[in-house]
C-alpha positions as CSV (number, residue, x, y, z in Angstrom):
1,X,0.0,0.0,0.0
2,X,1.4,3.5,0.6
3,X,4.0,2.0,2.9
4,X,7.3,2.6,0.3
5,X,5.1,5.0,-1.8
6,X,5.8,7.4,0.7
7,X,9.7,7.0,0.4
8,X,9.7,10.5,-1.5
9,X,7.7,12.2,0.9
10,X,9.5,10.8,3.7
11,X,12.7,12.8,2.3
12,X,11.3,15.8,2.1
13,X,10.0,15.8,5.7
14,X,13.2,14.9,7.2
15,X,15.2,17.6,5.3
16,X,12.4,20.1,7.8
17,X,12.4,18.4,11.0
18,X,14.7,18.0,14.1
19,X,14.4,14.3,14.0
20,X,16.5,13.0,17.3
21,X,13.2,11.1,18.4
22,X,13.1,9.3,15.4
23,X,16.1,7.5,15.1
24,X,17.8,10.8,12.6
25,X,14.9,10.5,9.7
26,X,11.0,9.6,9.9
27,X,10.7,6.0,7.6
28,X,8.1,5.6,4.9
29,X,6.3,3.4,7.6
30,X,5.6,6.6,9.6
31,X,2.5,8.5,9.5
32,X,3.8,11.8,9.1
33,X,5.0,10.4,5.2
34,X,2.1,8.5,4.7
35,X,-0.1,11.7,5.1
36,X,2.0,14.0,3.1
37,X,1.6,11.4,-0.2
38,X,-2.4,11.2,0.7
39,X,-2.5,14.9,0.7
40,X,-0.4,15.1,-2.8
41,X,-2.0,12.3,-4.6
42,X,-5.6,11.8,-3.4
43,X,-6.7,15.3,-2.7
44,X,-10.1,14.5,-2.3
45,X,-9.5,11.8,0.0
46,X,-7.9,14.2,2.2
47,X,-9.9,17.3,1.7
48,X,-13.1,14.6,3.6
49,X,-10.7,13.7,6.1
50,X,-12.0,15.1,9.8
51,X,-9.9,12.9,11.5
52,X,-6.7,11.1,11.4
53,X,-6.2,7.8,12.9
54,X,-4.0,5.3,14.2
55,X,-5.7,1.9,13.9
56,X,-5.4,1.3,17.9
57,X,-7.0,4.9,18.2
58,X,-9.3,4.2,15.9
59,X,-10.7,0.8,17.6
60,X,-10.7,2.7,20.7
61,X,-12.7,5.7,18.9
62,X,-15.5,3.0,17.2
63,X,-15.8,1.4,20.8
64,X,-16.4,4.8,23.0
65,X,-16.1,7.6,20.6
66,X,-13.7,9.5,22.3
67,X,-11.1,10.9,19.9
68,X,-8.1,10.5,22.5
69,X,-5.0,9.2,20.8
70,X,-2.5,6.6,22.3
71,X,0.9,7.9,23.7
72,X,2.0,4.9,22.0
73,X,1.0,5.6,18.6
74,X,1.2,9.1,18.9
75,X,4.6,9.0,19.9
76,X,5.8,5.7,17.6
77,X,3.6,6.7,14.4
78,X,3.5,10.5,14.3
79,X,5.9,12.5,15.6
80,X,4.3,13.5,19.1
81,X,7.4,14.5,21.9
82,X,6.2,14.4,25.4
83,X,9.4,16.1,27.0
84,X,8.5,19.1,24.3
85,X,5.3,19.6,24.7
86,X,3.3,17.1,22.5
87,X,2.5,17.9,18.7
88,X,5.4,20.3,16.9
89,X,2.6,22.3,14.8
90,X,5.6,24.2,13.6
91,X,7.0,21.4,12.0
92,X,3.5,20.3,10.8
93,X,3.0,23.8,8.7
94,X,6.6,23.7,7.6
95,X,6.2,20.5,5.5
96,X,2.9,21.4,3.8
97,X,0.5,19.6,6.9
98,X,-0.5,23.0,7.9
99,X,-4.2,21.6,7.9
100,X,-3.2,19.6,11.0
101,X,-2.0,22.7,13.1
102,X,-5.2,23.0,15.3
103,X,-4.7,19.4,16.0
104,X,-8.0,18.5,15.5
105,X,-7.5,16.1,13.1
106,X,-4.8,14.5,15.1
107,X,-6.1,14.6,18.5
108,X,-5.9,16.9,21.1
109,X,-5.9,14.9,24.2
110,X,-2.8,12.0,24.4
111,X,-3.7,9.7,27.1
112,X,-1.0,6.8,28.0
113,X,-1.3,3.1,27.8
114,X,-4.0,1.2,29.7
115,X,-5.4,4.5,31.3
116,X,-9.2,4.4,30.9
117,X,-10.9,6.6,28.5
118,X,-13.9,8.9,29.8
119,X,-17.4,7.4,29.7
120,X,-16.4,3.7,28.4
121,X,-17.8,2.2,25.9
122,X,-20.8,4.0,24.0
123,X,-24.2,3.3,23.7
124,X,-24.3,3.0,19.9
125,X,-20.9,0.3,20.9
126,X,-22.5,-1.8,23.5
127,X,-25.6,-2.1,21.6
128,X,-23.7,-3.5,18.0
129,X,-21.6,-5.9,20.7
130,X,-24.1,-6.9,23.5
131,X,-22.4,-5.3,25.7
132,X,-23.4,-2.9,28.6
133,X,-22.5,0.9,28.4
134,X,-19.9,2.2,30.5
135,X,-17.7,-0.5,30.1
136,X,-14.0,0.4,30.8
137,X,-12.0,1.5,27.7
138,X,-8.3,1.2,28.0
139,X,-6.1,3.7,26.0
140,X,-4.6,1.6,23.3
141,X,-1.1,0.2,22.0
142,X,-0.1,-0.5,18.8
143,X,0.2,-3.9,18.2
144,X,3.8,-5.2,18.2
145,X,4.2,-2.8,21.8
146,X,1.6,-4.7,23.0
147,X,2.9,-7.8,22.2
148,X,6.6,-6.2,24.1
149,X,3.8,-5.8,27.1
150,X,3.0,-9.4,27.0
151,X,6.1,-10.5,26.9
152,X,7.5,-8.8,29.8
153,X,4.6,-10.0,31.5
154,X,5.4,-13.7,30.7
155,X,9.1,-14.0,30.9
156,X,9.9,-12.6,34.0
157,X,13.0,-10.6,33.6
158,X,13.6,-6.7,34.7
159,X,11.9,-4.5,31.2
160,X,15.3,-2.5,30.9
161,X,17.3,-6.0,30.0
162,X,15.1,-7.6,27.9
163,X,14.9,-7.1,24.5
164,X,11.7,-8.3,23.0
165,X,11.2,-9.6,19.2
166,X,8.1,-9.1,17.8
167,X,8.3,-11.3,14.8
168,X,6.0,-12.3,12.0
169,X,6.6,-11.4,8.3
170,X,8.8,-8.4,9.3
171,X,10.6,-7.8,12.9
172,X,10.1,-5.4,15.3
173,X,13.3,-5.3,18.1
174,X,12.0,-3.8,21.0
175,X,14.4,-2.2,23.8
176,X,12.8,-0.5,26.9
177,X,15.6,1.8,28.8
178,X,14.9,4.5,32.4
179,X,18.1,6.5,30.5
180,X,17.6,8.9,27.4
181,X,20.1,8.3,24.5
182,X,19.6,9.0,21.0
183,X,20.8,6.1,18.6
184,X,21.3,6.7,14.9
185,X,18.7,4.4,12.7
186,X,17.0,2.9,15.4
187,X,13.5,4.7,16.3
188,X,12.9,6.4,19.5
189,X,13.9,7.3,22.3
190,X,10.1,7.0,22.8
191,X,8.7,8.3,26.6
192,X,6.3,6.1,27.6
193,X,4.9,4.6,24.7
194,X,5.4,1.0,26.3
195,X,5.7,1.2,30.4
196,X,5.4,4.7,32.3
197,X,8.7,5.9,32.6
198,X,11.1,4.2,30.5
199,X,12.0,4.8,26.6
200,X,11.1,2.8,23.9
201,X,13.8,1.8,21.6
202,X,12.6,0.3,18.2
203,X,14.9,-1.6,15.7
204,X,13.6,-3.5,12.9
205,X,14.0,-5.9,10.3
206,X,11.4,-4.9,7.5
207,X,11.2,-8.2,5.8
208,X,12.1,-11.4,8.2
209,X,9.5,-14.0,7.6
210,X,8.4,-13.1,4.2
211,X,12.4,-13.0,3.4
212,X,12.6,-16.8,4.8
213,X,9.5,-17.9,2.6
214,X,10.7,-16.4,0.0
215,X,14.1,-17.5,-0.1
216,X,13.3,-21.0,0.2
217,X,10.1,-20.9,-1.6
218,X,12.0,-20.1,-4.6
219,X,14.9,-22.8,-4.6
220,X,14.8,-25.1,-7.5
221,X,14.0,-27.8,-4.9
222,X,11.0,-26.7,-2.8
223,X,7.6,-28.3,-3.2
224,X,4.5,-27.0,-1.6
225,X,4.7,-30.4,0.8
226,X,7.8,-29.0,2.6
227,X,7.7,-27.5,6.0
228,X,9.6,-25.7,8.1
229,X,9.5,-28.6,10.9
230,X,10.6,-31.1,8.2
231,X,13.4,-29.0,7.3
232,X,14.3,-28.3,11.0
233,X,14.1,-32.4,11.0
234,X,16.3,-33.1,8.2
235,X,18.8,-30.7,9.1
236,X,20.2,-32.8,12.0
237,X,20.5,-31.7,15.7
238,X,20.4,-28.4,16.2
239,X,22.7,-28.3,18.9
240,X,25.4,-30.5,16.9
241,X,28.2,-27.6,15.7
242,X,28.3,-29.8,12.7
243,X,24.9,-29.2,11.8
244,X,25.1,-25.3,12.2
245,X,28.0,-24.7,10.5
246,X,27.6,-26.0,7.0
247,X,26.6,-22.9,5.3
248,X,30.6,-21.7,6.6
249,X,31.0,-20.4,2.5
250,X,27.2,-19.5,1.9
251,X,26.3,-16.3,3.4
252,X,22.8,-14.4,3.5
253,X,22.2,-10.6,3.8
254,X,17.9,-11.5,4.1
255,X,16.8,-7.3,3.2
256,X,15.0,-7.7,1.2
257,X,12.5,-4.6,1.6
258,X,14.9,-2.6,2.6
259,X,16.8,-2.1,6.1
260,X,14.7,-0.7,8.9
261,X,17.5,-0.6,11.6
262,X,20.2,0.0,11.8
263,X,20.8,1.5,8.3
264,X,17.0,3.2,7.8
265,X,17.7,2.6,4.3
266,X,14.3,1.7,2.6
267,X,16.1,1.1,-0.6
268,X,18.7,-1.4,0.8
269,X,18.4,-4.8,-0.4
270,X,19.8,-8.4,-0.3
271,X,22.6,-10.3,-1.1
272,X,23.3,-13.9,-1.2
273,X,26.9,-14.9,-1.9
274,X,28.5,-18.7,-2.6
275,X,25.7,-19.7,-5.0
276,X,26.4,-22.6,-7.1
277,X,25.0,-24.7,-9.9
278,X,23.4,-27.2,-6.8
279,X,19.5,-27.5,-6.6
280,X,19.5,-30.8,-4.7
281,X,17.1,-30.8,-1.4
282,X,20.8,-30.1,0.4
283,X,20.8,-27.2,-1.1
284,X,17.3,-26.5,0.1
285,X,18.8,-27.2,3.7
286,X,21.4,-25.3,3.2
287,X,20.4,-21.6,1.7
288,X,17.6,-22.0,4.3
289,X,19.8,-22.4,7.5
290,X,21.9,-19.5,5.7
291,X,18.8,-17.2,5.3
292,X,18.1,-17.8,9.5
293,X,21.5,-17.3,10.5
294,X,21.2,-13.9,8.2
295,X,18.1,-12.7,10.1
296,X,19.5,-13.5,13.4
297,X,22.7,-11.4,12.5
298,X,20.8,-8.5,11.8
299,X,19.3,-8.6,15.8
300,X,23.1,-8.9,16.2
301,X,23.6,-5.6,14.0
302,X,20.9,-4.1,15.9
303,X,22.1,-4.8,19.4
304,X,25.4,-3.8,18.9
305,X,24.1,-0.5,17.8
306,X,22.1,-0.4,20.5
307,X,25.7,-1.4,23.1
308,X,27.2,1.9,21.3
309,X,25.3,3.9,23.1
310,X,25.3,2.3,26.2
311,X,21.9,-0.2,26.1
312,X,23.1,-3.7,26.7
313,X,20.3,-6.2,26.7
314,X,21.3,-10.0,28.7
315,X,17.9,-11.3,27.5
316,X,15.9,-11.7,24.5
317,X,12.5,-12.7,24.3
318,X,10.5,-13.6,21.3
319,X,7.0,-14.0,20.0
320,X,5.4,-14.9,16.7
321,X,6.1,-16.9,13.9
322,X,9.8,-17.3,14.3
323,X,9.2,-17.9,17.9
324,X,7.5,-21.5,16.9
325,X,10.9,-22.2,15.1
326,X,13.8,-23.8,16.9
327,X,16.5,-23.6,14.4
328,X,16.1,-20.0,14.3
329,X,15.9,-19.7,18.6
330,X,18.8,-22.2,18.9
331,X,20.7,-19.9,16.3
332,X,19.8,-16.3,17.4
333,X,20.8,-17.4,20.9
334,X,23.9,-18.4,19.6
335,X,24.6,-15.6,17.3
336,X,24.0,-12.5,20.1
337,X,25.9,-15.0,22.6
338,X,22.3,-14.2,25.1
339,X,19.6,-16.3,26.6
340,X,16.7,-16.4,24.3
341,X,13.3,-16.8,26.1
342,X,10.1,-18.0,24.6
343,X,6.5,-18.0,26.6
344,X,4.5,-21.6,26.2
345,X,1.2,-19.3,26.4
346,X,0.2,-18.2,22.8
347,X,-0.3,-14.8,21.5
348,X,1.5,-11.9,23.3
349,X,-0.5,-9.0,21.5
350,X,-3.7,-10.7,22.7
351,X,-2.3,-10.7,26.3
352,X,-0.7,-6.9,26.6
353,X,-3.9,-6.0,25.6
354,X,-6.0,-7.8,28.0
355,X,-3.4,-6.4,31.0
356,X,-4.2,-3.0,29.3
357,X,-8.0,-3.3,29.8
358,X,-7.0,-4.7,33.6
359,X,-5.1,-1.6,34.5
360,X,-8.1,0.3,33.0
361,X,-10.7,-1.7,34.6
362,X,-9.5,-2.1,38.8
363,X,-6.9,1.4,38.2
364,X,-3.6,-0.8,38.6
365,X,0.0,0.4,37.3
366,X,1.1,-1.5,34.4
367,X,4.8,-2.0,36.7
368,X,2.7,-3.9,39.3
369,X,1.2,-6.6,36.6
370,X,4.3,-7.1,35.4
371,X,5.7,-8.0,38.8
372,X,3.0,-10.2,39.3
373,X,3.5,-12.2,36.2
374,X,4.7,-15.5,36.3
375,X,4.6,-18.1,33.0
376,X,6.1,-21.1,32.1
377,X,8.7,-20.4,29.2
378,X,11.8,-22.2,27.2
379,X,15.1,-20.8,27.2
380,X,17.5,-21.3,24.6
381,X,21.0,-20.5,26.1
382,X,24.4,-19.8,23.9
383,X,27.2,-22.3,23.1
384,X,30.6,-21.2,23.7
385,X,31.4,-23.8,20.9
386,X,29.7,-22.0,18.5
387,X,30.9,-18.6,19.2
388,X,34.2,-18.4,16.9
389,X,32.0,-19.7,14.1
390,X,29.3,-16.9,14.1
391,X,32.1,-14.3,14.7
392,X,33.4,-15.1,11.4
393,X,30.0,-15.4,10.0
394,X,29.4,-11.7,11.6
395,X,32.5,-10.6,9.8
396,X,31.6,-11.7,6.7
397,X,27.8,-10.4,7.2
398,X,29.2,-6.9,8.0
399,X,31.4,-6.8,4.9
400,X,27.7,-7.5,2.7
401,X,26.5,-4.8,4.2
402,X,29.5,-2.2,3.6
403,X,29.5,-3.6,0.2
404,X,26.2,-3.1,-0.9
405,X,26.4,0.5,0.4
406,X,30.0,1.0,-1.5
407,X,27.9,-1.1,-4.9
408,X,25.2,1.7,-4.4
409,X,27.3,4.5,-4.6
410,X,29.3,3.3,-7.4
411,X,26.1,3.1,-9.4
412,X,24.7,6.4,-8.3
413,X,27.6,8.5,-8.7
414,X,28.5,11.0,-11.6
C-alpha cells in the first residue's frame, strides 16, 4: 500500500524536522510520510478527512467515541514528543500539513497506555456488541508494543534487560531503557509509549518471515509439501556444531524490503553470496539455515548499535512466527551469545492488551502486573562452541552490508 510509496515524501519531511526522536529520519512506515503522499496524490480523500487515525486509536474511537490518541501511537507513528510539549505544529505547517496545526485532526488529548478513557464504551458500541455501556475502555497500544507488554509479563525478567522480538513477516526489536540516549537508525527514544517511565527503543528488520518464505520458496527444490519442521528435522541436531556450521562459505544478507534498523535505508536490499550450480534438497537445507542465521545477524547488527550507546540487553524474548521455530531460537541465541526466552502461552498481542483493559478496569499500574506475572517459558541458552563460528559469520555479514552500500554508490555517482 502506501508503505514505500511514501519514500519521496519521507525525504522531504526529514530535510524540515529536528528528527533525534526518530532515530535521525521519519521511515516511509511513519504517519507523518504517509499523510503527506495522501495529501499530494488523493486530494479528495484528504480534503473529507475530519480525523486522522492510528488503527489502535481508531478501535478505541469505534468502541467509546472518544477521539483520545495513544501515547503509543502518537509518539511511535507520528511524531508527538512528550518532553516538548506534544504535537510540533511548527514542524507540521513547515512540511505542507498545515491543515493539522489545530490538531483537531490529530487529537488533542494524548492519554497513556491502559489509562481508561472517559465514559467507556458508548451506547451506539455496547448495543452493536451486547455489551453494557460504561464498560471500561483502555487507551490503546499498537500492536507489536503490545505484544513487548505481553512478553514482559510472561518472561519474567527486569523491562530494561530484555529485549523483546516481535516477529511475523517483518521484525520489530524492542528495547525499553529508564536513561535517554539518541541512537542513529533505530526509532525512538520514545517516553512512555510501552511502560510509564522508560523509553522505547525500536529496531527492525522490515522483511524477516516473508524474506525466509521467500528465499526457500523459490529454490529449484522446494515443493508445496515441505515445512519448516521437516526442514528443522532433516537438518540434524540443532545443537550439533556440525549441523550449524555447514553454510561456513554461503552467506545471507535477508533485506529484502529494505533495512529498517540499523541503516534506515528503505532502498537497501539483499545479497546472497556462494551460490552454485546445486539444486538438490541439500541445497534447500542449506540456503535455508543460511537465510536464519542472516536474520539472526541482523538482531546482532541491531544490538550492537544499541551497546554503542550504552543499552546492553542479557535477555531476548520472542514472539510470533519465528518464535515456533527452533532452528532460528537455537541460532539467534547463539549468534547475540544471550539467553533467548520463549512463553509456552500463545499470542503476546492478545495478552498486553488484556493487561491494558486490567489496569483500566480495577486502576492498577502496568509495573505492578508485570511484577505479578509468572509463565512457564523455554530458554535457549548460547554455546561457547559456537561462538568463533558466528564471529566469522558476523564478519563476513558486515562486509555484505558495507558492500552493498560501497555497490550503491558506485552506481549512483556521476
Amino acid at each position: 500500500g502506501v508503505l514505500f510509496r511514501s519514500s519521496t515524501a519521507s525525504s522531504g519531511i526529514n530535510a524540515e524536522y529536528g528528527l533525534q526522536y526518530v532515530g535521525g529520519g521519519f521511515s516511509p512506515e511513519q504517519q507523518p510520510p504517509k499523510l503527506l503522499w495522501i495529501k499530494r496524490h488523493l486530494p479528495d480523500t484528504w480534503a473529507r478527512a475530519a480525523h486522522l487515525f492510528d488503527l489502535p486509536d481508531w478501535l478505541t474511537y469505534k468502541a467509546s467515541g472518544s477521539t483520545v490518541r495513544s501515547l503509543c501511537s502518537a509518539t511511535c507513528k507520528w511524531g508527538y514528543v512528550l518532553e516538548r510539549g506534544g504535537w510540533d505544529t511548527q514542524f507540521l505547517g513547515s512540511v505542507g500539513l498545515e491543515e493539522l496545526v489545530d490538531l483537531e485532526m490529530l487529537g488533542r488529548t494524548v492519554m497513556s497506555p491502559g489509562e481508561s478513557i472517559p465514559g467507556g464504551v458508548s451506547d451506539s458500541a455496547a448495543e452493536e456488541l451486547g455489551l453494557k455501556p460504561g464498560i471500561s475502555v483502555a487507551v490503546s497500544m499498537i500492536d507489536a508494543h503490545a505484544g513487548t507488554l505481553g512478553l514482559l509479563q510472561h518472561v519474567p525478567r527486569t523491562p530494561s534487560r530484555t529485549l523483546s522480538i516481535i516477529s511475523g513477516t517483518s521484525t520489530c526489536i524492542m528495547g525499553l531503557s529508564a536513561r535517554r540516549t539518541f541512537v542513529p537508525g533505530v526509532w525512538g527514544p520514545y517516553q512512555g509509549a510501552v511502560l510509564p517511565g522508560m523509553w522505547l527503543y525500536e529496531g527492525g528488520q522490515t522483511a524477516a518471515g516473508s524474506a525466509l518464505d521467500h528465499i526457500v520458496h523459490n529454490h529449484p527444490a522446494y515443493t508445496s509439501q515441505i515445512t519448516y519442521t521437516q526442514l528443522n528435522t532433516d537438518l540434524g541436531n540443532l545443537t550439533n556444531p556440525e549441523t550449524l556450521t555447514r553454510t561456513r562459505d554461503l552467506h545471507v544478507l535477508p533485506d529484502l524490503h529494505g533495512n529498517r534498523s540499523p541503516l534506515a535505508l528503505p532502498w537497501f536490499r539483499g545479497v546472497i553470496s556462494g551460490l552454485d550450480l546445486d539444486s538438490s534438497y541439500a541445497s534447500l537445507l542449506n540456503m535455508y539455515l543460511a537465510t536464519v542465521q542472516g536474520l539472526a545477524l541482523g538482531v546482532r547488527l541491531v544490538m550492537d548499535k544499541l551497546r554503542e550507546h550504552g543499552l546492553e540487553y542479557t535477555d531476548i524474548a520472542v514472539c510470533g512466527g519465528l518464535a515456533k521455530n527452533p532452528l532460528y531460537l537455537h541460532v539467534l541465541a547463539n549468534v547475540t551469545m544471550t539467553r533467548v526466552a520463549v512463553p509456552r502461552a500463545e499470542n503476546m498481542m492478545c495478552a498486553g492488551s488484556a493487561l491494558l483493559a486490567q489496569c483500566a478496569h480495577q486502576g492498577h499500574v502496568l509495573h505492578d502486573i508485570l511484577d505479578a506475572g509468572q509463565a512457564e517459558m523455554d530458554v535457549y541458552k548460547p554455546g561457547e562452541e559456537f561462538s568463533q563460528f558466528y564471529e566469522k559469520k558476523y564478519k563476513v555479514y558486515c562486509n555484505m552490508v558495507t558492500e552493498q552500500l560501497r555497490y550503491r554508490e558506485i552506481m549512483h555517482s556521476e
